[in-house]
C-alpha positions in Angstrom: 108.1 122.2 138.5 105.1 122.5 136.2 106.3 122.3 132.3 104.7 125.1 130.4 103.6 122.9 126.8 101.7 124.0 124.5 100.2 121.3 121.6 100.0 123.0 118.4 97.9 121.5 115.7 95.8 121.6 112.6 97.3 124.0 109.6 96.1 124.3 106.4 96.9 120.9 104.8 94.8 118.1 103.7 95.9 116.6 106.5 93.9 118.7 108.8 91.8 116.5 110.4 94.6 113.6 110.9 96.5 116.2 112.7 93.8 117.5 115.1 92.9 113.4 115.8 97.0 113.2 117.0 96.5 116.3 119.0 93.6 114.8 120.6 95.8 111.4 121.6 98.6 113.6 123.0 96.3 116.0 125.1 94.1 113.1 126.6 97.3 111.6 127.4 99.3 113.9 128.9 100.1 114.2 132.8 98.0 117.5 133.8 100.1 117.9 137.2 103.5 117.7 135.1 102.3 119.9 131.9 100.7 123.6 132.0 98.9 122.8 128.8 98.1 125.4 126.1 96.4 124.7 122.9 97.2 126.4 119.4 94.9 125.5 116.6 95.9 127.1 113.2 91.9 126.1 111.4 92.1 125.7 107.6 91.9 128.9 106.3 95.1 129.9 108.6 93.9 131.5 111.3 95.2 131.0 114.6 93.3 129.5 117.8 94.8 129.8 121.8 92.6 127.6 124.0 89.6 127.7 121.7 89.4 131.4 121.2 90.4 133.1 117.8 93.7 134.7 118.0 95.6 137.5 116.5 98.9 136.0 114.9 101.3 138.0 117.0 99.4 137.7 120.0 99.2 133.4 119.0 103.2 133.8 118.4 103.6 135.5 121.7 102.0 132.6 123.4 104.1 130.3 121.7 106.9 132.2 122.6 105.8 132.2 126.3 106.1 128.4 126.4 109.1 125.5 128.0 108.4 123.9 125.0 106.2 123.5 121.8 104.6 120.1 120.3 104.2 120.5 117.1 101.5 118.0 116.3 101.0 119.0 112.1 101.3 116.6 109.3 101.8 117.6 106.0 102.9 120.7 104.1 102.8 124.0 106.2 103.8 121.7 109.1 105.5 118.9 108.9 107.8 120.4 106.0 110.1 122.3 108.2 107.8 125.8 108.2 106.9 125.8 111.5 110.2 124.5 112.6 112.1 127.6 111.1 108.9 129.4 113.1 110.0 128.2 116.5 113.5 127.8 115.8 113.5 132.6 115.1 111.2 132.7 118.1 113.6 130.6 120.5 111.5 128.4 121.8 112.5 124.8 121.9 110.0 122.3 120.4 109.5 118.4 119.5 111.0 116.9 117.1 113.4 117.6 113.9 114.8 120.3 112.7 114.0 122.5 109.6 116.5 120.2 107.2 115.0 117.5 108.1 111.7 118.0 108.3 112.1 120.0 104.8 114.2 116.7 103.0 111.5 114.0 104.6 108.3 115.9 103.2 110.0 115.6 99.4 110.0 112.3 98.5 112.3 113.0 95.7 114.6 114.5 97.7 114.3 111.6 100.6 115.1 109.0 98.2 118.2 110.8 96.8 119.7 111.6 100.3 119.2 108.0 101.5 120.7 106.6 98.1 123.6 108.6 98.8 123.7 106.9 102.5 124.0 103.5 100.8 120.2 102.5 101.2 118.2 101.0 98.8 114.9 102.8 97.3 112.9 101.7 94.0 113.3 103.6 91.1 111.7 106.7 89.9 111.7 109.7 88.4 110.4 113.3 90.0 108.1 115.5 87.4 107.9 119.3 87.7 105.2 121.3 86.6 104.5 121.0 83.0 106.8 117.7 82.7 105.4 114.5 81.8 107.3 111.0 81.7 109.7 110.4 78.9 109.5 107.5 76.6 113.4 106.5 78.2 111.3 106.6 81.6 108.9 104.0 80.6 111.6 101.6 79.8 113.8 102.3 82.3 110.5 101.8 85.1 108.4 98.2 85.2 104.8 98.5 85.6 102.8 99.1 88.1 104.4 102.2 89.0 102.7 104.9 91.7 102.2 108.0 91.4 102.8 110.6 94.0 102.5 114.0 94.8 106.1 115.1 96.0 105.3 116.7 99.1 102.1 115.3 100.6 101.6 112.5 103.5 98.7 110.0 104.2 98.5 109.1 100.4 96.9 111.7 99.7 96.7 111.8 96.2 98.5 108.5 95.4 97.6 106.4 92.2 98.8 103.1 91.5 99.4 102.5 87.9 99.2 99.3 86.0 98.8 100.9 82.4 101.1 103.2 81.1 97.4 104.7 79.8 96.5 105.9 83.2 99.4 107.9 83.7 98.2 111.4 82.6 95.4 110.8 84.8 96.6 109.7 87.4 99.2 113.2 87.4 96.3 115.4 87.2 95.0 114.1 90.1 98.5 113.9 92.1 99.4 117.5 90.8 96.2 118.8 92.5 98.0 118.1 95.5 101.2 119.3 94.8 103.1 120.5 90.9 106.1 118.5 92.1 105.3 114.8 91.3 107.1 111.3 91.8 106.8 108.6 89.7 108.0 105.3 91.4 108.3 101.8 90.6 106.0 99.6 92.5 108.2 97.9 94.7 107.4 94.0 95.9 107.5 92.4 99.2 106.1 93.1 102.4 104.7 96.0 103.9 107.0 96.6 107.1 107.5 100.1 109.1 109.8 100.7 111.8 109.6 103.3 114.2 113.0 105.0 115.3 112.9 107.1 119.0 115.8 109.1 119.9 116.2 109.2 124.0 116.8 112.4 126.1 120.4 111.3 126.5 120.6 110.8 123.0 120.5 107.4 122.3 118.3 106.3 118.9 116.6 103.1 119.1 114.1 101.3 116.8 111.6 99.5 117.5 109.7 95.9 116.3 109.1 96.3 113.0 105.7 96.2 112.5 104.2 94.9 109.1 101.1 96.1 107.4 98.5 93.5 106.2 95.8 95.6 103.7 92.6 94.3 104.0 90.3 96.0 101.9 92.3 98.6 99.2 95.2 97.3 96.8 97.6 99.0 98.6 98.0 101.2 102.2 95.9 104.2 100.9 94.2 107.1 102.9 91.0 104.6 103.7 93.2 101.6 104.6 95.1 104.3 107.1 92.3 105.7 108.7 89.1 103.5 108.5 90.3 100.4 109.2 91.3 99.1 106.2 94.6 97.3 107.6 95.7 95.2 110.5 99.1 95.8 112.2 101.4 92.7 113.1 104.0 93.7 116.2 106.4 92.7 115.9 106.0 90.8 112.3 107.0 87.7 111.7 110.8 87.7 110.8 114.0 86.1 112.0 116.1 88.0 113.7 118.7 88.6 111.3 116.0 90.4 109.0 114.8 92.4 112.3 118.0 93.3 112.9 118.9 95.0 109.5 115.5 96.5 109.3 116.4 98.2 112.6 119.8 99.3 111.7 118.4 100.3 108.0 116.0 102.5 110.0 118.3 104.2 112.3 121.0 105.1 109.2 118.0 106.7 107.6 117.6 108.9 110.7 120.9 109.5 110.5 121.2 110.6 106.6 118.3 113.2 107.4 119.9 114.6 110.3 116.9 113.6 112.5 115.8 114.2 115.7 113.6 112.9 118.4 111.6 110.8 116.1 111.0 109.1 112.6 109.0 106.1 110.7 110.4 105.2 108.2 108.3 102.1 105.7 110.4 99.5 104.1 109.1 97.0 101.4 111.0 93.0 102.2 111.3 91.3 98.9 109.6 87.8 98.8 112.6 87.0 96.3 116.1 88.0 95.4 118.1 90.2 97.4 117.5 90.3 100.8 118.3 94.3 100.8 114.9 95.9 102.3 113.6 98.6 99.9 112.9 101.9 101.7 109.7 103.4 100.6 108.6 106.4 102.3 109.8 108.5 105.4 107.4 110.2 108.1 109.3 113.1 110.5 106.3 113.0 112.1 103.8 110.0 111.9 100.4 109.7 112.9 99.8 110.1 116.3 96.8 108.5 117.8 96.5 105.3 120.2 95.9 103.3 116.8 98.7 104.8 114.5 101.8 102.3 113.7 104.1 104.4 115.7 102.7 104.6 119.1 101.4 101.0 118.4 105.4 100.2 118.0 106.7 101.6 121.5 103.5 100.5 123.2 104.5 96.8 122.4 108.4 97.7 122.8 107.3 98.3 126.9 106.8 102.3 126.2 103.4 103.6 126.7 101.8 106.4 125.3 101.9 108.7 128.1 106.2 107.5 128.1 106.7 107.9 124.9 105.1 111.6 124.9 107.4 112.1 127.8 110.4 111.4 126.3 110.0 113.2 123.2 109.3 116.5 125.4 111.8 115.4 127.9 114.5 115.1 125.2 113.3 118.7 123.5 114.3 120.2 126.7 117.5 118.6 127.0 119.1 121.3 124.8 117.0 124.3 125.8 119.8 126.5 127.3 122.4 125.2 124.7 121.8 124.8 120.8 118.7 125.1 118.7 117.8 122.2 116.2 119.7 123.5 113.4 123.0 123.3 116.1 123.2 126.7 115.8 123.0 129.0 119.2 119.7 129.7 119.9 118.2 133.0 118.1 116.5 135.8 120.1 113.3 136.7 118.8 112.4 140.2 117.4 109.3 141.8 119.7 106.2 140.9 118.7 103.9 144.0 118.4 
């Protein structure tokens, strides 16, 4: 039986173009005699696309609705924060990956860090800035330099500053808060770069990956250029005994838990050189890149899971619940007509 999909993609984010280079990855790799593929492009001034030609939104929704399943390829606010979830989630359609919470809670940084602090896990400290704050003398003292500056609710670095002079700071949250009001101040943590990539099974089984450590090669730290233009070399699995390994993985997996995730999450871990062993969790993704070069199909690929299984899996496991509960684990709702 042919799988009705369709690969929804763009938005209206900076991250635009990273999203429509994932969307690319999954449609080249996707079995075309399992999968009755549809595209959905929403282009950057929010209009909607079905198969290349410009759509009217309720007609676009209709299509969606018409769908097995949705795959949600977006990254970044209007996406990735839990909007287009609660979109699928009134028109009853199931789609990959998590929820609305959690899609909401991983896009605030702020927010991450205090969830996952409640869970027990370490983060660096910091201090979130709403519009019209700026940091406190108390802040200062309490924070060591460098610190980074980062929008709240914004992936791929996009407007990220590191900060080695309390001098820069003002700058440094203009340019973060043209991005997004809501700003995070954090420490700069030390140690190792290290992500590890957590996959949830159709039978519901979550299992991370080799942890996969990030060597910068040209930027101080892991910014948009290192990301995209080959700025940084990826290690799989990195270099680490196995009783590191192993509390990197089960570190990982609680933070899946504490968000209430589903189907998939990176999550990026600084390893102290010195001092406690305790990794330091740095940032979340609900939904990280996506091409044949991003860190988490690079992760399954060397855990034995190509990237044709590992889109298989995520749809598989989508449709798992189809009949029973929506991502929220509430009965599925039943969509209003679209006119």
């Amino acid at each position: 039986m042919t799988i009705r999909l369709a690969v929804l993609y763009g938005g209206q984010s900076g991250e635009h173009d990273v999203s429509c280079r994932s969307a690319a990855s999954i449609l080249a790799n996707l079995d075309r005699k399992r999968y009755q593929v549809t595209e959905v492009l929403i282009d950057r001034d929010g209009g909607w696309h079905v198969g290349g030609r410009p759509t009217p939104l309720p007609a676009a929704l209709r299509v969606l609705r018409a769908q097995d399943v949705v795959f949600p390829a977006l990254h970044g606010p209007y996406g990735e924060d839990g909007t287009v979830a609660s979109l699928l989630e009134w028109l009853g359609v199931p789609y990959v990956g998590n929820g609305v919470f959690a899609s909401a809670a991983g896009m605030d940084k702020g927010v991450t860090k205090r969830l996952l602090a409640a869970e027990g896990l370490r983060v660096s400290p910091g201090v979130t800035l709403r519009p019209g704050e700026e940091l406190s003398p108390d802040d200062r003292r309490r924070l060591d330099l460098p610190v980074f500056v980062k929008p709240a609710r914004a992936g791929s670095s996009l407007g990220v500053v590191k900060v080695d002079d309390w001098a820069g700071v003002p700058a440094a949250l203009e340019l973060a808060r043209q991005v997004d009001p809501k700003v995070l101040i954090e420490q700069g943590a030390r140690g190792r770069e290290i992500d590890v990539a957590v996959l949830q099974h159709p039978d519901g089984r979550v299992q991370a990956g080799p942890p996969l450590e990030i060597r910068v090669t040209v930027a101080g730290f892991f910014d948009y250029d290192a990301k995209y233009d080959g700025g940084a070399v990826f290690q799989i699995p990195a270099p680490l005994d196995a009783a590191t390994t192993e509390v990197l993985q089960d570190r990982a997996i609680r933070a899946f838990q504490a968000l209430d995730c589903r189907g998939l999450l990176r999550v990026d871990f600084f390893l102290p050189a010195e001092g406690s062993p305790e990794p330091i969790v740095n940032e979340v993704n609900t939904f990280p890149g996506f091409t044949a070069a991003s860190q988490f199909p690079q992760i399954w690929h060397k855990a034995g899971i190509g990237f044709a299984a590992l889109i298989d899996i995520l749809i598989s496991g989508a449709l798992v619940d189809r009949d029973r509960t929506s991502h929220s684990g509430l009965p599925r709702p039943r969509a209003a007509n679209l006119v």
